[in-house]
C-alpha positions as CSV (number, residue, x, y, z in Angstrom):
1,X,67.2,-15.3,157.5
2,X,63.9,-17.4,156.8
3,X,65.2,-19.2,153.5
4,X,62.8,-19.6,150.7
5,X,64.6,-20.3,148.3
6,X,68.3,-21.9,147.6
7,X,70.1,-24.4,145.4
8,X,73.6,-25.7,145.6
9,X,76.5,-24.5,142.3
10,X,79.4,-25.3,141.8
11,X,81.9,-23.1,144.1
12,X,81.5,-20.1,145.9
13,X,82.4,-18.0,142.7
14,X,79.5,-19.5,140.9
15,X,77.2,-19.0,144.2
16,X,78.3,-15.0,144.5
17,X,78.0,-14.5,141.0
18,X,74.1,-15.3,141.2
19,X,73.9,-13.4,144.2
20,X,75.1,-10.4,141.5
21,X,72.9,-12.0,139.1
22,X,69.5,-11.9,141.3
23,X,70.0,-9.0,142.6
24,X,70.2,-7.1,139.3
25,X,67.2,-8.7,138.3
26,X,64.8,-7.9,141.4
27,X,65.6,-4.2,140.6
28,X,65.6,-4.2,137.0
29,X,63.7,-7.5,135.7
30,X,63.9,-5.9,132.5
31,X,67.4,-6.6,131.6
32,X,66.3,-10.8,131.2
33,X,64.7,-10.3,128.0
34,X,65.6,-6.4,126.7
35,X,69.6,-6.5,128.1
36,X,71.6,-4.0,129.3
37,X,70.6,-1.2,127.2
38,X,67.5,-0.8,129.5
39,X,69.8,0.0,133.0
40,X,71.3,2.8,134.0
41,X,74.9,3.3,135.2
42,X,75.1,0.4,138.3
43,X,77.3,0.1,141.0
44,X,77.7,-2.4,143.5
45,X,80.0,-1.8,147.1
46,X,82.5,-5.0,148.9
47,X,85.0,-4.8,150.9
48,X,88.6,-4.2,150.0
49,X,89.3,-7.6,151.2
50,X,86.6,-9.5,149.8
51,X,86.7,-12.2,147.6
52,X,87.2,-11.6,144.0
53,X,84.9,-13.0,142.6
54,X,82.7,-10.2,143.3
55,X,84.5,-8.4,140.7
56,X,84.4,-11.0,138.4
57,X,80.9,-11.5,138.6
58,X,80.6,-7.7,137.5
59,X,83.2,-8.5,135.0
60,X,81.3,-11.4,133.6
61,X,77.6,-9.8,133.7
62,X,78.4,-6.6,132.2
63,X,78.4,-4.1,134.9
64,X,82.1,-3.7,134.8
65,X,84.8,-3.8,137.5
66,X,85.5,0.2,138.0
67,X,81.6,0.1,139.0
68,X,82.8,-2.4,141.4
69,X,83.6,0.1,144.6
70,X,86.3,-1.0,147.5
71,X,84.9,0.4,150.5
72,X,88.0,0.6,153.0
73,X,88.7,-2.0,156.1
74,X,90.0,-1.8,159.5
75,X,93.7,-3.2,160.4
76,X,92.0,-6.5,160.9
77,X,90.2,-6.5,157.4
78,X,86.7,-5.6,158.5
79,X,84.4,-3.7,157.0
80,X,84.0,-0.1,158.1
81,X,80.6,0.9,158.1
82,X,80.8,4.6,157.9
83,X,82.8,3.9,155.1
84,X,80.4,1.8,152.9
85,X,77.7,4.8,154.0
86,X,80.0,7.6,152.2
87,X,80.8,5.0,149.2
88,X,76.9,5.3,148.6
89,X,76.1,8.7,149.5
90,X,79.6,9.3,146.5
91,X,77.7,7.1,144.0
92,X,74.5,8.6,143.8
93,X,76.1,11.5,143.9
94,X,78.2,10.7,140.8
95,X,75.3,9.7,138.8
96,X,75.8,5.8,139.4
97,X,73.0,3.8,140.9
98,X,74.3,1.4,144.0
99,X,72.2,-2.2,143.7
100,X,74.0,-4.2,145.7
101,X,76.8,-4.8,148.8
102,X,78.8,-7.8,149.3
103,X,79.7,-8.1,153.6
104,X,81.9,-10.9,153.6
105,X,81.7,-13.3,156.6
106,X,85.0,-14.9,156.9
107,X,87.6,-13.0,154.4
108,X,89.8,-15.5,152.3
109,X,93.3,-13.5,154.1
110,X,92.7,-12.6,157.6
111,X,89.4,-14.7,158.4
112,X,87.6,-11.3,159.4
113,X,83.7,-10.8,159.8
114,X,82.1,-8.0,158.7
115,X,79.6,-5.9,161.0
116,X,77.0,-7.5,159.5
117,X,73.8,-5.8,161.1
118,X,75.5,-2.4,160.9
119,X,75.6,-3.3,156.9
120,X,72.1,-4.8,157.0
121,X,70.9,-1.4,158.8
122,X,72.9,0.4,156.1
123,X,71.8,-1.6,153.3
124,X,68.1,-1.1,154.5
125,X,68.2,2.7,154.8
126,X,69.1,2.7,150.7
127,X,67.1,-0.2,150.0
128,X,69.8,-2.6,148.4
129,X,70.1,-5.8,148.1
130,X,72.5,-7.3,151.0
131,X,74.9,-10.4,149.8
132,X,76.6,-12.3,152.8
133,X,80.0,-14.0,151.4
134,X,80.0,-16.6,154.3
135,X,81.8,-19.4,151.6
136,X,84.8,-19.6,154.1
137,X,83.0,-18.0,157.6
138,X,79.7,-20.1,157.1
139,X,80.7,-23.1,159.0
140,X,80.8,-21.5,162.3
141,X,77.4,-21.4,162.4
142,X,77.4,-25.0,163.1
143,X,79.3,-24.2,165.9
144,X,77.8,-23.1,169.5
145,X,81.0,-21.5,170.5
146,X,81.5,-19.3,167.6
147,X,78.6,-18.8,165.4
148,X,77.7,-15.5,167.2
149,X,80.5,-14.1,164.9
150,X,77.6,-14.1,162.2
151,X,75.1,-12.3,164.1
152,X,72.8,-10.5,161.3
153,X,73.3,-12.8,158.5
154,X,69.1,-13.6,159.0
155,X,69.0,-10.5,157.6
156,X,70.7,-10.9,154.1
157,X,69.1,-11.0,150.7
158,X,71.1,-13.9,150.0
159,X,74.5,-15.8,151.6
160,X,76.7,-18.4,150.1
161,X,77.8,-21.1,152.2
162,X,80.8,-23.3,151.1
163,X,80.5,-26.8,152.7
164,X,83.4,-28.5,151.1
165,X,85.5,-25.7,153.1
166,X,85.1,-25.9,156.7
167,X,82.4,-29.0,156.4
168,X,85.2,-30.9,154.5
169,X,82.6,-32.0,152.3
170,X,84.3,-33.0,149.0
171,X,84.4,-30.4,146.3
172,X,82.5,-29.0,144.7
173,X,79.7,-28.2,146.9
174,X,78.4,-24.7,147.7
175,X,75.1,-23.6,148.9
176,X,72.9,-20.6,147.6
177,X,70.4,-19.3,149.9
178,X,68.3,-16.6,149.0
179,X,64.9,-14.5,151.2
180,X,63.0,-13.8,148.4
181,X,60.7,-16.4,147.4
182,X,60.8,-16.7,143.5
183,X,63.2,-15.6,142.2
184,X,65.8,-18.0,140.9
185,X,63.2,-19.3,138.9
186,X,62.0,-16.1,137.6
187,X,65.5,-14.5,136.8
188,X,67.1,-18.1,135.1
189,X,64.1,-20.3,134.0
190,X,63.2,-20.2,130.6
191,X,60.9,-23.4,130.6
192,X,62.6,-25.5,128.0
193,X,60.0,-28.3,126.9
194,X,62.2,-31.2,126.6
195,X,63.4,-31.1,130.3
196,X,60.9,-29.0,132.6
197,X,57.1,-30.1,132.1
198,X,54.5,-29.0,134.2
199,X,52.5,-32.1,134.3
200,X,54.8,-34.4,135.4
201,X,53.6,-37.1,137.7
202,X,55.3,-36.0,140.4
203,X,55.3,-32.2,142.7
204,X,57.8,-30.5,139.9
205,X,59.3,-28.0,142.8
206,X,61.6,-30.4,142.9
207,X,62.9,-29.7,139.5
208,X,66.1,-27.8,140.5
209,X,67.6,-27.3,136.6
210,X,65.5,-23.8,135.8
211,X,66.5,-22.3,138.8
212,X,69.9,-22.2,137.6
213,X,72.5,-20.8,134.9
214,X,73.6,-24.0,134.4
215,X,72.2,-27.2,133.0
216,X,74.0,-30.6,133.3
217,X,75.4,-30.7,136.6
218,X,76.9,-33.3,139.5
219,X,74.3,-34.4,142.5
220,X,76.3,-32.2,144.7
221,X,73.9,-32.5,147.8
222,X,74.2,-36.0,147.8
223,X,77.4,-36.1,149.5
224,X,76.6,-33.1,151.7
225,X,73.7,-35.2,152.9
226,X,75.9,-38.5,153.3
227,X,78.1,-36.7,155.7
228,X,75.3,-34.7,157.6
229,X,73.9,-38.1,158.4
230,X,76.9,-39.6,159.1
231,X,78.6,-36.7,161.4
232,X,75.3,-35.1,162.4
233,X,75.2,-31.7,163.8
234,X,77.4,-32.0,166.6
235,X,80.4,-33.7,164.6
236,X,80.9,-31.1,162.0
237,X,80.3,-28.7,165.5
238,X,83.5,-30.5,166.7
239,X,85.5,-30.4,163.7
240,X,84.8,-26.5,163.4
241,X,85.6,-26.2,167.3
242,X,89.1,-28.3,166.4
243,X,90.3,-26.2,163.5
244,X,89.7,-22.6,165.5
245,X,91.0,-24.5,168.6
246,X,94.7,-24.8,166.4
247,X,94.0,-21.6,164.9
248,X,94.6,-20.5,168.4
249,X,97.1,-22.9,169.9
250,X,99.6,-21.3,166.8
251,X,99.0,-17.9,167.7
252,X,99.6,-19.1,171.3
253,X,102.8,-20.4,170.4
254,X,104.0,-17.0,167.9
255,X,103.1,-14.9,170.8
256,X,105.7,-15.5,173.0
257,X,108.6,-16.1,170.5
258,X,111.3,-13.6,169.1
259,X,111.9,-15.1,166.2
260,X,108.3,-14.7,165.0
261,X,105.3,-11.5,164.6
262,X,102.0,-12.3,164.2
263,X,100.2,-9.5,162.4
264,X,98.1,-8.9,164.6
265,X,98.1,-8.4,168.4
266,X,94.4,-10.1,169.0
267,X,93.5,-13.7,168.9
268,X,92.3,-15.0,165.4
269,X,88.9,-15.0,164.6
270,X,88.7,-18.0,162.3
271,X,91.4,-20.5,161.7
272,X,93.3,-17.6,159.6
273,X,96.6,-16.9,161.3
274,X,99.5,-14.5,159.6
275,X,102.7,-14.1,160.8
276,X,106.1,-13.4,159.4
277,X,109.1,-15.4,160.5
278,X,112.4,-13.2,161.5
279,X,115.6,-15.2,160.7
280,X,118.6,-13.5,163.0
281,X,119.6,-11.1,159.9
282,X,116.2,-9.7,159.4
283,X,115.8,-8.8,163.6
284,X,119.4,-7.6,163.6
285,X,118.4,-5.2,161.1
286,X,116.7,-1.3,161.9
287,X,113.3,-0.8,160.8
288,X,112.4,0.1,157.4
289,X,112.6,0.0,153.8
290,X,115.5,-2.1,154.0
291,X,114.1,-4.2,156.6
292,X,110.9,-5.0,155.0
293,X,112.9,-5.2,151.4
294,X,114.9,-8.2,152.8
295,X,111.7,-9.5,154.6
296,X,109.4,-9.4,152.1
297,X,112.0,-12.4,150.6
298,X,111.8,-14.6,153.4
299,X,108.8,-16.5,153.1
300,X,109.2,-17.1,149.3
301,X,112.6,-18.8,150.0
302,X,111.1,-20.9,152.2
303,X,108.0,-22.2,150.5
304,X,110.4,-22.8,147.4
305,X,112.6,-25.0,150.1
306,X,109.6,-26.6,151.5
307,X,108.0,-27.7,148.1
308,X,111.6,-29.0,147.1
309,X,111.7,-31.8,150.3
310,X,108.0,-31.8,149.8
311,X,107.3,-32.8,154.1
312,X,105.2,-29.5,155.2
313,X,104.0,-26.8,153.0
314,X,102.0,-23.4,153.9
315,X,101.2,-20.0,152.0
316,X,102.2,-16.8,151.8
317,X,101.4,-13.3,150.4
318,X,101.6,-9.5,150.1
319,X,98.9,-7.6,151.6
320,X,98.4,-4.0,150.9
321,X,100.7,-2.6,152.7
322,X,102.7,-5.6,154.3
323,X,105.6,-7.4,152.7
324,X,105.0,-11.0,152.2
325,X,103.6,-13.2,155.6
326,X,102.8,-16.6,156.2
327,X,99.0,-17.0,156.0
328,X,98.0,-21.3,158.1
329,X,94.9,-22.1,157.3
330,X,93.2,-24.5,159.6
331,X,90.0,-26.8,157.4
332,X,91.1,-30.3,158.7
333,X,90.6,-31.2,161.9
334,X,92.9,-34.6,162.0
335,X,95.3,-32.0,162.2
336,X,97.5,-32.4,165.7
337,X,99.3,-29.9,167.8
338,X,102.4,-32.2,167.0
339,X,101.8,-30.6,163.4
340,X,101.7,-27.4,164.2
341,X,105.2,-27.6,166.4
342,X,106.8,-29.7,163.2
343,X,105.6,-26.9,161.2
344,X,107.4,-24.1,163.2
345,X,110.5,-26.2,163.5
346,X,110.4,-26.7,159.5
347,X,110.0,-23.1,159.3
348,X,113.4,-22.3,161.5
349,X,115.4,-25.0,160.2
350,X,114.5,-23.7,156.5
351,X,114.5,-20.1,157.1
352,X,117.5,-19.4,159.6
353,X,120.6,-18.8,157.7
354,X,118.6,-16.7,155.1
């Protein structure tokens, strides 16, 4: 992607919902000044396990969350190509007009990548405007080993890239980049006279305010920058490499055990890894509705435990249709095996007479 354009907001929701933003106005630069009585009926297609703040951007700009269509994922939460192809073909065909997809490069749950030049090609055949979610995946690209996971993001409209997730740059800091030169100046600037003169004494491009929604806002890059300078390229490279080599030292260590199941069979593609743990009652028991009924309680119990001594803590959630897992996150690397084996004990000691 040859940037010409970008900015930094304040979060990856702010960052997607300009991608929304942008993208409605390179179609239909109209609706800045005469609103939305001048569009037509506008859809936009993401993934069924993207972010949502892609439907709240809709929410928030108008175009609605039923226009928001979920096009359907593999088991591991990817994007399925010949499914966001039919979700097109279905809108037109229903009268709505499809502006936009959102391939998501690093999903908030599983850590999945979309196929992102299959979407690209798809998105190029119709002729809409390609957002790359890469808030959470984004940091990889600093990374040698695994940044090939993000093959065909060059070829995005726009991305949003999260540094204060992976980077461990302090929050808030997220980066917009868009292809299009232009156009967050054209779509937010309205030239207000008391802040953005053109004869200053100085090269005004530098004048970052009317290229935004917002106005006031923290010097977010200069702590980005700090780091960068500090770490340079191959430290945050080795931080990445750390958190994805733990990512994969756990699911190493669930593979082999009884007591645990990983959700899926494959190695982790980020530092995502779900699992459930089994206490003795739960594997004693025959599979289904009862099973998973008594499951699905498991890892609530313990997080409510864990909170309560207040020494290790982790997450869990429902997804579709699996009862509630464990979801370990991996974002700092002073994180130690040790860690991850005091984690696993914590878990057993907490979970086994449930």
């Amino acid at each position: 992607m040859h940037v010409l354009m970008n900015n930094l907001f304040s979060g990856g929701s702010v960052s997607n919902l300009n991608s929304v933003l942008l993208a409605r106005y390179h179609f239909f630069p109209e609706v800045k000044k005469a609103g939305m009585t001048v569009l037509p009926k506008l859809a936009m297609l993401t993934s069924s396990h993207s972010h949502y703040s892609i439907q709240k951007a809709a929410a928030v700009l108008g175009i609605g969350t039923d226009n928001v269509l979920l096009v359907k994922c593999d088991e591991r939460g990817k994007m399925i190509p010949a499914e966001l192809e039919s979700g097109i073909v279905t809108a037109k065909a229903k009268g709505l007009v499809p502006f936009y997809v959102n391939a998501t490069a690093g999903t908030t749950v599983y850590g999945a990548f979309d196929p992102l030049d299959d979407v690209a090609n798809i998105c190029d055949r119709h002729g809409l405007w390609m957002h790359v979610d890469a808030a959470w995946g984004g940091g990889l690209l600093m990374s040698k080993r695994h940044c090939a996971k993000l093959n065909g993001i060059d070829r995005a409209s726009s991305v949003t890239w999260n540094p204060h997730k992976m980077m461990g740059v302090p929050l808030q800091c997220s980066a917009f980049l868009v292809r299009k030169k232009g156009i967050l100046q054209e779509c937010n600037q309205l030239r207000a006279a008391y802040l953005f003169q053109p004869d200053k004494h100085y090269d005004v491009s530098y004048d970052t305010g009317d290229k935004t929604i917002q106005c006031g806002r923290h010097v977010d890059v200069f702590k980005f920058w700090l780091m960068w300078k500090a770490k340079g390229s191959e430290g945050f490279e080795s931080q990445i490499n750390r958190c994805l080599d733990n990512a994969e030292y756990l699911y190493d260590k669930l593979e082999g055990r009884a007591d645990f199941k990983l959700l899926f069979k494959s190695k982790p593609e980020h530092s995502n890894v779900c699992f459930w743990y089994l206490p003795q009652s739960v594997r004693s028991m025959p599979a289904g509705l009862e099973r998973n009924n008594k499951l699905h309680t498991v890892a609530p119990k313990i997080k409510a435990k864990m909170m309560e001594e207040g020494q290790t803590m982790i997450g869990y959630q429902p997804l579709e249709d699996k009862v509630n897992f464990f979801r370990c996150v991996f974002s700092n690397p002073a994180t130690q095996r040790e860690d991850v084996d005091f984690l696993l004990d914590e878990i057993v000691r907490l979970g086994s007479d449930l």
